[in-house]
C-alpha atoms as one frame of an Amber mdcrd trajectory, in Angstrom:
protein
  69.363 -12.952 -18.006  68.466  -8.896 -17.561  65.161 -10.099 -17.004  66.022
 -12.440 -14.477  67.803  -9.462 -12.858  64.729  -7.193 -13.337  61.664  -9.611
 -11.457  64.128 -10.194  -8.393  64.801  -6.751  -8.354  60.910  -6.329  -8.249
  60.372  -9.009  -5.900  63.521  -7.327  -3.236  61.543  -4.226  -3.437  58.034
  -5.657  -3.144  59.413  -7.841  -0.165  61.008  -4.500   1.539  57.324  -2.790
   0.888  55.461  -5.369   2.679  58.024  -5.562   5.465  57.673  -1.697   5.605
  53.798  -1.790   5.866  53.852  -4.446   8.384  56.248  -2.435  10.733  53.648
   0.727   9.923  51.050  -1.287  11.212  52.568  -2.968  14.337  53.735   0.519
  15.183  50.373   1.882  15.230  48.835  -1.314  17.025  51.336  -0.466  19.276
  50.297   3.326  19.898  46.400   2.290  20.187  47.840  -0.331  23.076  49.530
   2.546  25.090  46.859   4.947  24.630  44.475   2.137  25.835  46.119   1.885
  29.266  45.276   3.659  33.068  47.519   4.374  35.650  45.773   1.402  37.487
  46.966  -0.835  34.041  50.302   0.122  34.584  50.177  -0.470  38.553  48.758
  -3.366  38.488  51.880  -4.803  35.897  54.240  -3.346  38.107  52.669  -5.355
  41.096  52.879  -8.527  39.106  56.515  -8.211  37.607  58.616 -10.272  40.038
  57.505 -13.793  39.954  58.936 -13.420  44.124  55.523 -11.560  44.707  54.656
  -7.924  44.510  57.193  -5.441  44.009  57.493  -2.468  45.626  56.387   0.877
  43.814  57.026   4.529  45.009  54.481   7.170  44.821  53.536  10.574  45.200
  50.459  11.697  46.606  48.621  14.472  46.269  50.534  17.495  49.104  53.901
  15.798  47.995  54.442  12.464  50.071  55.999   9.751  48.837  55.239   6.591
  49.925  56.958   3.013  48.784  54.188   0.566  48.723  53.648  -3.020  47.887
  50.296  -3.020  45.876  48.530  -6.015  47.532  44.815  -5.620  45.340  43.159
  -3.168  43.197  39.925  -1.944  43.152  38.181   0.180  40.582  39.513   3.161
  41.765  41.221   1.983  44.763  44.697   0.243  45.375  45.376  -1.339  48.854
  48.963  -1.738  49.817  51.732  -2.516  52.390  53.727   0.365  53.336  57.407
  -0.614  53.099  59.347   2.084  54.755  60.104   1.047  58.572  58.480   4.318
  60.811  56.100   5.357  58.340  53.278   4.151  60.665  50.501   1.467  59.967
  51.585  -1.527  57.970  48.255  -1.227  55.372  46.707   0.991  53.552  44.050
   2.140  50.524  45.176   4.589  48.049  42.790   6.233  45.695  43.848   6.044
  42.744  42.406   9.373  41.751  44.999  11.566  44.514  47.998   9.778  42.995
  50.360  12.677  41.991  52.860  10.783  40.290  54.302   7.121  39.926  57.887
   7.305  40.878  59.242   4.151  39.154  62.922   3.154  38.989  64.213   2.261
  35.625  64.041  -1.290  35.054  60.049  -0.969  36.610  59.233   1.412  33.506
  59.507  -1.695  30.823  57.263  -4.011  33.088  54.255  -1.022  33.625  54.092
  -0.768  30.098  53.721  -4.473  29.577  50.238  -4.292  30.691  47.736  -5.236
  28.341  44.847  -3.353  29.091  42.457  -6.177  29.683  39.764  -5.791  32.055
  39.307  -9.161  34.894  36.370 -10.278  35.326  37.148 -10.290  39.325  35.050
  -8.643  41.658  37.060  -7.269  43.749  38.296  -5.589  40.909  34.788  -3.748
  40.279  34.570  -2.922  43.818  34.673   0.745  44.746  36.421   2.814  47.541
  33.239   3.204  49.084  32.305  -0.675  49.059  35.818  -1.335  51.039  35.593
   2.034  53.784  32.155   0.171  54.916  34.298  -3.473  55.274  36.398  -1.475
  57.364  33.466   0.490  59.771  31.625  -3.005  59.949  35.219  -4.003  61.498
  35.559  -1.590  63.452  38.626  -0.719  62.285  40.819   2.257  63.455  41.840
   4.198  60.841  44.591   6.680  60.194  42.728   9.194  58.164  45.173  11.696
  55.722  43.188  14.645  53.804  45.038  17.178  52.188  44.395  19.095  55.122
  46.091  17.158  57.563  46.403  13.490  59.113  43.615  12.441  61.850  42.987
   9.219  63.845  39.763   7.259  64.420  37.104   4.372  63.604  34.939   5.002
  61.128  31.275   5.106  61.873  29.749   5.174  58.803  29.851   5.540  55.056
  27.042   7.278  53.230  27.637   7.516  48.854  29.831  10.412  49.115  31.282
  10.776  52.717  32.149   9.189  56.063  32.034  10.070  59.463  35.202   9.711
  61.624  35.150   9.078  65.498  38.010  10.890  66.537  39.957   8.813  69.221
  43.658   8.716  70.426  45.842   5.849  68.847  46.034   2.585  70.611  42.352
   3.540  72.399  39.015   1.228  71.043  36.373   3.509  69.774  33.880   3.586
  72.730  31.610   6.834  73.762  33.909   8.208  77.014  36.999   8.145  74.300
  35.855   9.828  71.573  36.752  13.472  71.151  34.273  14.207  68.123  33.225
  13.341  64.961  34.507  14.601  61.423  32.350  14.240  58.543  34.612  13.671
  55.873  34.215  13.982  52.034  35.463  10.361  50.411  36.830  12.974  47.957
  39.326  14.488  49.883  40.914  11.112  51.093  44.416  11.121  49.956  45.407
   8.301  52.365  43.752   5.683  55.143  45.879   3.985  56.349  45.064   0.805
  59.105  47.152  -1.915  61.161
């Protein structure tokens, strides 16, 4: 009988070992996940985490504005969005993901960012660079509101060489022809912060 006693003893505490080790090792898998992910991870499961369709996300941007956006794709280092706030100008825009200051999320969006699981699509657009999509929109002819951390300017973009664009300045609600243009800017793809487009 006191050896019966003994070898379940054993076996409770070999059980509570292995269960130990196993929770050891799915708390480290764990930590290796989360150290795995991006911001762009983390905003890209926040745009998927109402089955109603994208969810809105605030943001900081480099200089301090805060935007809430609807992520609508992502890029490689590029997110395109709606703008949600009424009066904030232009309904789209592209956000580097590089001049993101902060994610602002609201409490029940921090669970969902972290469900992300760090896989990598095989979709093109998500290999596409910023540069790839600025020369969709100057084959468009697109006018553009440009925001550098130097200010806000307005224009169609003429071109887009590897590491900078030039801007036609115009005024808002003019097309981009010769007699309207007040001069170019030649701007650094860098410095974007914000471009924002109807």
């Amino acid at each position: 009988m006191r050896w019966d006693l003994l070898f379940d003893d054993l076996e409770s505490q070999l059980d509570q070992e292995q269960r130990d080790e196993e929770r050891a090792l799915a708390l480290e898998e764990e930590r290796l996940r989360l150290a795995r992910l991006t911001l762009r991870d983390r905003l890209t499961a926040l745009s998927r985490a109402d089955d109603g369709g994208p969810i809105a996300v605030r943001v900081e941007l480099q200089g301090g504005t805060e935007f809430e956006l609807r992520p609508l794709a992502f890029g490689r280092d590029w997110m395109s969005a709606s703008v949600v706030e009424s009066g904030r100008g232009p309904g789209q825009c592209l956000v580097p993901l590089g001049v993101i200051a902060a994610v602002l999320p609201s409490r029940s969006q921090v669970a969902p960012s972290l469900d992300a699981g760090g896989e990598r699509s095989s979709r093109l657009s998500e290999r596409i660079g910023l540069p790839f999509v600025l020369r969709d929109l100057c084959r468009r002819r697109t006018p553009v509101h440009l925001t550098t951390p130097d200010g806000r300017v307005h224009g169609t973009i003429d071109r887009v060489a590897r590491d900078h664009l030039d801007l036609a300045l115009h005024e808002p609600g003019t097309a981009r022809r010769d007699r309207e243009v007040r001069g170019i800017r030649i701007v650094p793809i860098a410095r974007i912060v914000l471009v924002a487009f109807d």
